[in-house]
Structure formats: structure tokens, C-alpha cells
C-alpha positions, 0 to 999 in steps of 0.5 A: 137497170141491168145486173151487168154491164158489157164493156161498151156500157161501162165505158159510156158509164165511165167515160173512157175508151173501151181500150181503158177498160181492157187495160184495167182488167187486165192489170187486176184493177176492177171487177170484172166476170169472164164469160165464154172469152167476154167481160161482163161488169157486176153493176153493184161491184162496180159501183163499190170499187167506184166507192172505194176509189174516191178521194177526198181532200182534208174539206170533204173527209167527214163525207166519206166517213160512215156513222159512228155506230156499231151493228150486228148480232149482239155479243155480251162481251163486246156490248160491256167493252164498248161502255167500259173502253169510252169508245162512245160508240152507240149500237144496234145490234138486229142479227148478223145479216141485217149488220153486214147489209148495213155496214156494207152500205156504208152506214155503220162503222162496224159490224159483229158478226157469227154465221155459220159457213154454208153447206159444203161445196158453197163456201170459201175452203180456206175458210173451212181449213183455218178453223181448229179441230171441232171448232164450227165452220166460220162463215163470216169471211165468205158473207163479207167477201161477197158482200164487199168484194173489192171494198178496203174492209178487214175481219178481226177475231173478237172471241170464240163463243160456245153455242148450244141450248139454254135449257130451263134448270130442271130440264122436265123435257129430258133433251140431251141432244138434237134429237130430243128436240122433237116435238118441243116448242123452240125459240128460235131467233128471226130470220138472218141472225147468226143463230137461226142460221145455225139453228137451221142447218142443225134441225136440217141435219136429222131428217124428219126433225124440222116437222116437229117443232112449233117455234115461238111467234114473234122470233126473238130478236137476241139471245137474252130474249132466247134465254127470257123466253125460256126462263118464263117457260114460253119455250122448252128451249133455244138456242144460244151463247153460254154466258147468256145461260149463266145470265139467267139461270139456266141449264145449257146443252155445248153443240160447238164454238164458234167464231164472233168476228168484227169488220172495220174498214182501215181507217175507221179501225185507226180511229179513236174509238176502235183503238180505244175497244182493242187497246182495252180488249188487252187489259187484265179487266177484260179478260176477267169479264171473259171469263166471269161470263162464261163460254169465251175464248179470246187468245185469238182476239185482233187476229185477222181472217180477211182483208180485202180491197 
């Protein structure tokens, strides 16, 4: 099956007279790619606004919903909420990307999410001009934007999180910053997590230093593995958030903060158990938690950097 559709394809598709076709376009009303003065149709954006489009009377409306379960990369203060507020809500939380796959394919009701924005000139500059001074790069936005580009989906702030290196306590190894880094066994999280993605574009920045690291076979899969491994000593260090380190005992190198954001399709975020985590995130019990795990910001929680649809 071809990526694209032409216009006589998509009506056939569909239908309709090619006419309709030119009509939705030019009223905004479905995705479309102008080539060179022609229409060309993503098939996979096409069959997302064919998705978000449905509707479904009061019978069929449990087809429509996703399943109650919320993925993603894993974040401490969100996984205690989730219990605390009695959302009831299961999770599975394998790294930011596999959540975003998942949610976007409909078979989540949310997702939690903290990867980096992508080299400049690739992601969205009004992403980058949002974030405050010496915050890092949020791309979050951008990931879901391109993943769901015409679906109704919106991306809540939950916290702000410091990241850098959990570090064993003596840190016998003397690393004080990227550099130090050379030579050193890491343990770095497996491919798509928030943090490898970090991790790769900070290794990237100082030339030569990628060569030098041996890294930890199996990747672990969250941050509390990244803190286990090097509290055992299977690593010299990782990276991580800082109430992690604080979890374990260890030692903790600041590199930046960063943006911990949660999508949520509209009607799932009206719904019980979503209204039940924010309603709770508001309560003077959550923020003692914030701050008794260390590295959180959450004066920005429920702020909203994307809607979409």
C-alpha cells in the first residue's frame, strides 16, 4: 500500500466526487500535502482524521473508548498519584516512545512523556521559545504533533523534573561533568526512552567521547534500574531524575530540567479517573510528596502545550 494517496485515489476511497475532495481542502477540513500545485493525502493522516471523525451513538460508545491504562516513561510522582487519587488506572510504563506508539494507536488512555527537542532546525521553534531560560528543550510537542497530526489529543504539563547522573556516593570515579565521562561503564536506558534520547544527544556533544563508553548489556528499562545498576556497582553511573537518586542513596551530577508532560484525548481527560489524578495533583498531600522526592517542580501542572484536532 502506497504512503500517499492522489486525489482521484482518495475519492474512490471515500466514495465522493473528486470535487468533495477539493472542497475539504480548501476549507481546512482534511489533511493534505501540496506538491509542486498538487494534493497528495498521507494514507496514515488520512486514516486518523477518518478515526477522529467517527461517531457513535449512546450503544457504540465503549467501542470508541481506549483502554483504561496509562503508558509511557515511568515517573515516580505520577505512579504514587495514580494509587493515591483512586483512578484505578493500571499502568505500563517501557519509555516515552513505545507510549506515544501506543496511545496514538489507540490503546491507551494516556501517555507520559519527556523527550528531548531534536536537533535544531527539526523541531517545532515555538516549542523551543515556550520553554524558560535553562530549561531543556521540550520535545514532547513536536513527538505528538507528528504522531497524531489531526487527531483531538492535548499535552498537560505534570512537572518539571531535574535530570543528570546518579552517581555512587564516594564517586571513586571523580566525574564531575560530561567529559569525565570517558572511558566509564554507563547505564543507559534501551532505545526510545526519554532518557537514552537525552543521554545520546549529550554524549553527541563532546566529540570523541561516544568511542569511550562501554554501556550495560541488557539497557535498563527505568530509572530505578538506572539507580539499581549503579548502586550494585554494574555501572559507574546513568543517567536519571533526581528523586531516584535520593530513592537509592546516591550521588547526583544536575545536567538540566526538563518538561514531564501527559496526553489525553478530551473526553478521556473528562473522565472519572483523569478528573480524579488532577483533582488530586491540587491537594496539599501531593505537593508534600513533590517535594519529599526531590527535583520536582509542579507550579506549572495542568498547563497545556498542545491541543490538537
Amino acid at each position: 500500500m502506497q504512503e500517499f494517496l492522489t486525489t482521484r485515489e482518495l475519492a474512490e476511497l471515500l466514495r465522493i466526487k473528486e470535487r468533495k475532495i477539493y472542497e475539504l481542502v480548501a476549507e481546512n477540513r482534511i489533511p493534505v500535502v501540496r506538491v509542486t500545485g498538487k494534493f497528495i493525502f498521507p494514507r496514515e493522516a488520512i486514516a486518523a482524521w477518518l478515526r477522529a471523525s467517527t461517531e457513535y451513538g449512546p450503544e457504540l460508545t465503549g467501542v470508541a473508548a481506549a483502554p483504561a491504562v496509562v503508558v509511557g516513561s515511568h515517573d515516580p510522582l505520577l505512579d504514587w498519584a495514580l494509587r493515591e487519587a483512586g483512578t484505578e488506572l493500571p499502568t505500563y510504563f517501557d519509555g516515552s516512545s513505545d507510549g506515544l506508539e501506543r496511545f496514538s494507536a489507540g490503546k491507551a488512555l494516556a501517555c507520559g512523556m519527556h523527550l528531548p527537542a531534536e536537533p535544531a532546525g527539526a523541531s517545532d521553534s515555538v516549542e523551543r521559545c515556550e520553554e524558560a531560560s535553562g530549561d531543556l528543550p521540550s520535545g514532547n510537542r513536536h513527538a505528538l504533533a507528528r504522531a497524531m497530526p489531526v487527531e483531538p489529543v492535548v499535552l498537560l504539563e505534570w512537572a518539571r523534573r531535574e535530570q543528570g547522573f546518579v552517581l555512587p556516593r564516594n564517586n571513586r570515579r571523580k566525574i564531575a561533568s560530561l567529559a569525565d565521562l570517558a572511558g566509564r561503564k554507563i547505564a543507559r536506558r534501551q532505545e526510545g526512552a526519554g532518557s537514552r534520547r537525552l543521554f545520546d544527544v549529550l554524549a553527541a556533544s563532546q566529540p570523541g567521547l561516544a568511542e569511550t563508553l562501554t554501556f550495560v548489556d541488557p539497557p535498563p528499562r527505568s530509572e530505578a534500574d538506572v539507580a539499581q545498576t549503579v548502586a550494585t556497582g554494574h555501572a559507574d553511573c546513568g543517567l536519571a531524575i533526581r528523586s531516584v537518586a535520593a530513592q537509592y542513596d546516591l550521588g547526583f551530577l544536575p545536567i538540566a530540567t526538563e518538561r514531564y508532560d501527559i496526553a489525553v484525548r478530551p473526553r478521556d481527560f473528562f473522565g472519572a479517573a483523569m478528573q480524579k489524578l488532577f483533582a488530586f495533583a491540587r491537594t496539599e498531600a501531593f505537593l508534600r510528596r513533590a517535594e519529599e522526592l526531590g527535583g520536582y517542580d509542579v507550579s506549572g501542572l495542568g498547563r497545556v502545550h498542545f491541543n490538537g484536532g
